[in-house]
C-alpha positions as semicolon CSV with decimal commas, in nm:
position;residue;x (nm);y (nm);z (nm)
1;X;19,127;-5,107;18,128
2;X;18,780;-4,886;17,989
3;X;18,746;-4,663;17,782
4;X;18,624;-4,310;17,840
5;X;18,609;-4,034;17,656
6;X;18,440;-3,691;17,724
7;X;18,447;-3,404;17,454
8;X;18,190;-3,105;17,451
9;X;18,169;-2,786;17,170
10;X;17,965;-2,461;17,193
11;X;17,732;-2,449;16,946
12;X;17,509;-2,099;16,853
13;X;17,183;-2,206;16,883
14;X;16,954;-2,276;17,194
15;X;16,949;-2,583;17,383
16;X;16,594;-2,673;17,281
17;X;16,725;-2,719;16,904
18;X;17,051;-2,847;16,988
19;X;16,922;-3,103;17,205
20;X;16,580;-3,202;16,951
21;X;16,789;-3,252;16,646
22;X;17,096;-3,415;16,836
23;X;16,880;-3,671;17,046
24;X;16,670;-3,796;16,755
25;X;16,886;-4,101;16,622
26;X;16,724;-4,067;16,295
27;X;17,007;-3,783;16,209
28;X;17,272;-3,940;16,407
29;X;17,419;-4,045;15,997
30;X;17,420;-3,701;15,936
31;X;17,672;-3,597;16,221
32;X;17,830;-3,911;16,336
33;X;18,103;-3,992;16,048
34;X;18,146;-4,368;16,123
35;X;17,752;-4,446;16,163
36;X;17,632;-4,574;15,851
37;X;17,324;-4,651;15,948
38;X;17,034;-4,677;16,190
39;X;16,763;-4,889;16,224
40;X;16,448;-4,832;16,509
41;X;16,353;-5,175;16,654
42;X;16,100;-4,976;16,837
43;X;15,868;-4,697;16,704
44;X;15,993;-4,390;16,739
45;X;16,004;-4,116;16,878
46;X;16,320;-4,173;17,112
47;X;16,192;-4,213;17,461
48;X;16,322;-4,415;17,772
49;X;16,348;-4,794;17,627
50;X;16,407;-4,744;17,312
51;X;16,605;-4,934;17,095
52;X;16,780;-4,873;16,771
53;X;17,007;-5,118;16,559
54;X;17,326;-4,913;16,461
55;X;17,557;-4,991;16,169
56;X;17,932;-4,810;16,205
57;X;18,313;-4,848;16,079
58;X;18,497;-4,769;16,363
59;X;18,926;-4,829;16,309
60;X;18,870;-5,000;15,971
61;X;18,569;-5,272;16,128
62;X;18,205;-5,303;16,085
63;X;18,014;-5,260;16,377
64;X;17,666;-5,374;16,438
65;X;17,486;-5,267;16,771
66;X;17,174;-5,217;16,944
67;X;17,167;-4,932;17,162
68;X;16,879;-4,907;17,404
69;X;16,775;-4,547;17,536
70;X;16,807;-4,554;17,939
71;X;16,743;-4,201;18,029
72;X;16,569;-3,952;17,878
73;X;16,539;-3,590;18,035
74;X;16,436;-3,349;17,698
75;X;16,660;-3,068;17,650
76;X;16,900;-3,216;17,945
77;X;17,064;-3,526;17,913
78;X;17,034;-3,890;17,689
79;X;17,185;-4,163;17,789
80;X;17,202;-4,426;17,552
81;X;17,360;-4,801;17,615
82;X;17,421;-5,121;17,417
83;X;17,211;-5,448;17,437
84;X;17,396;-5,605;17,195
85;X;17,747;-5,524;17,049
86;X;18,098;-5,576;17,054
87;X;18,131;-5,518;17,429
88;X;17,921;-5,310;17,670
89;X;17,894;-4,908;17,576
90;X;17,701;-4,595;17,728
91;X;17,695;-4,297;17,549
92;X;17,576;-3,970;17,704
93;X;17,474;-3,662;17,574
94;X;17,435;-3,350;17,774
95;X;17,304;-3,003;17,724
96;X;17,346;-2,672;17,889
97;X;17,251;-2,350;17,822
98;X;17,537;-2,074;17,779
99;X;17,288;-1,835;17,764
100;X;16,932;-1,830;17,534
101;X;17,173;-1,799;17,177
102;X;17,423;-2,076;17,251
103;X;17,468;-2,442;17,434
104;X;17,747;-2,611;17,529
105;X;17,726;-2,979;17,443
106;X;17,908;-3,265;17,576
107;X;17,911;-3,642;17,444
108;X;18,051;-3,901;17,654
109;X;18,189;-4,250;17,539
110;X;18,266;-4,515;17,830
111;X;18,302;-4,884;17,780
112;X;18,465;-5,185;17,903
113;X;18,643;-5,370;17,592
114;X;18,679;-5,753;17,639
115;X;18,919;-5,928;17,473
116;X;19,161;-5,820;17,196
117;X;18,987;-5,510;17,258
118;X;19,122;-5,489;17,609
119;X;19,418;-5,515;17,535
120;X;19,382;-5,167;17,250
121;X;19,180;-5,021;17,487
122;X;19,435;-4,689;17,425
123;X;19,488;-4,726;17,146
124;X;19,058;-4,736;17,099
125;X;18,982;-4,416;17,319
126;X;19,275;-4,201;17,128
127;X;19,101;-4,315;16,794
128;X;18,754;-4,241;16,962
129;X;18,875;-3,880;17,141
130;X;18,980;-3,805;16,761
131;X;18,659;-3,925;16,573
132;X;18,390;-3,794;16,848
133;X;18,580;-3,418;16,840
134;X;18,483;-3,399;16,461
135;X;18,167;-3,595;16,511
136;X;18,075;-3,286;16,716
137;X;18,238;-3,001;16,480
138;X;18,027;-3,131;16,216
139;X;17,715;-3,115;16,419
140;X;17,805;-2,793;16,518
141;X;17,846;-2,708;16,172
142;X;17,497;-2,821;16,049
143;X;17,308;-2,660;16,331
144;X;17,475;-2,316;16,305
145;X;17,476;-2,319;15,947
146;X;17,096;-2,444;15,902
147;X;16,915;-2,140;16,048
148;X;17,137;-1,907;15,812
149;X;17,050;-2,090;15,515
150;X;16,642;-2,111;15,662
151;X;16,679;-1,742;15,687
152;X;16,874;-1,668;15,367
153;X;16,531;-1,666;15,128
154;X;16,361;-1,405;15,389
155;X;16,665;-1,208;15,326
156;X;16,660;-1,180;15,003
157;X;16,267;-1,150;14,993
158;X;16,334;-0,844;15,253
159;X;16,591;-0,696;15,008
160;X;16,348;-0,709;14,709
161;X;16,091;-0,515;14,951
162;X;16,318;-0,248;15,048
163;X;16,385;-0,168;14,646
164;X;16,194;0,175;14,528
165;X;15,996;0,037;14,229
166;X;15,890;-0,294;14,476
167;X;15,828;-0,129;14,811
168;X;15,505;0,014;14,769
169;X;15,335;-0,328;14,651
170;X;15,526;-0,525;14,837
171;X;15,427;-0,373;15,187
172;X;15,116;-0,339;15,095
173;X;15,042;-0,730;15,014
174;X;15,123;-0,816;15,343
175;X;14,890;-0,730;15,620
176;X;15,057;-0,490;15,936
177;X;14,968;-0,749;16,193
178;X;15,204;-1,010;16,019
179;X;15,454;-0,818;16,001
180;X;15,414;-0,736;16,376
181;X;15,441;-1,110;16,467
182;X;15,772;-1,213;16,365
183;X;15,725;-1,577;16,327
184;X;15,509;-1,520;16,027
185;X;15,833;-1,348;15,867
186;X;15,974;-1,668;15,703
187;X;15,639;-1,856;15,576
188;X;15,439;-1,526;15,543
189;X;15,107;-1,725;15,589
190;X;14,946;-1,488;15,847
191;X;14,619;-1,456;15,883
């Protein structure tokens, strides 16, 4: 008996950042509780054929594997699969767009346990179900809350600008034309 296990979460922000930050394994420590560690056997950036040494506790064991990166379609889907593990894994990550503000992401675990692990195969996918739901609240978590906290210093540098005493030098500091072109907002280094 496998293992499969398929959970997905809406998260507010567009596919094109969901799926750059998520599909980089470099921050896969940040979001995935039991990864420890990674390690790139290849240079990066992630592409098809990559491969990346991963150290994770997973129901109270180490675990050291090599995934390797099988498909790779930006912003779409990552499929990632071991070359050397436990027992054989594939690990899927898909992204669609809700609309332009929000994505619904899904991560899929399937495997074929050998062994002792066969035999806790259910007892293995109820443990991973569990750990992959909060795996992907806490991803959800830093990518909603890292554009407010990016935009919380323009904020407060708008607020300052809208006092009396400050308006008039403030406004006048900044040329019209970057204010016009909104992505100069946050590093106000128009030209």
């Amino acid at each position: 008996m496998g293992v499969n296990v398929e959970v997905e979460t809406v998260i507010r922000r567009p596919r094109e950042q969901v799926s750059a930050y998520a599909a980089d394994p470099s921050n896969a420590p940040a979001w995935y509780a039991s990864i420890e560690s990674i390690k790139w056997q290849t240079p990066p950036p992630a592409q098809i054929g990559s491969r990346l040494e991963f150290v994770a506790h997973f129901l109270g064991r180490r675990l050291v594997y090599t995934y390797e990166i099988a498909e790779l379609v930006p912003g779409e889907r990552l499929v990632m699969r071991t070359a050397d593990g436990p027992f054989p894994m594939e690990t899927t990550y898909t992204w669609n767009e809700l609309d332009p503000a929000r994505t619904r992401m899904t991560l899929r675990n399937r495997g074929e346990p050998a062994g002792f692990s066969r035999l806790a195969a259910p007892v293995m996918e109820r443990a991973m179900r569990r750990a992959t739901t909060k795996d992907l609240q806490r991803l959800k978590s830093i990518l909603e809350n890292s554009s407010q906290q990016e935009a919380e210093p323009l904020q407060k540098l708008l607020s300052l600008a809208l006092r009396p005493r400050h308006f008039h030098y403030f406004w006048r500091a900044i040329p019209l034309h970057c204010w016009m072109n909104s992505s100069a907002l946050p590093s106000l280094t128009c030209k």
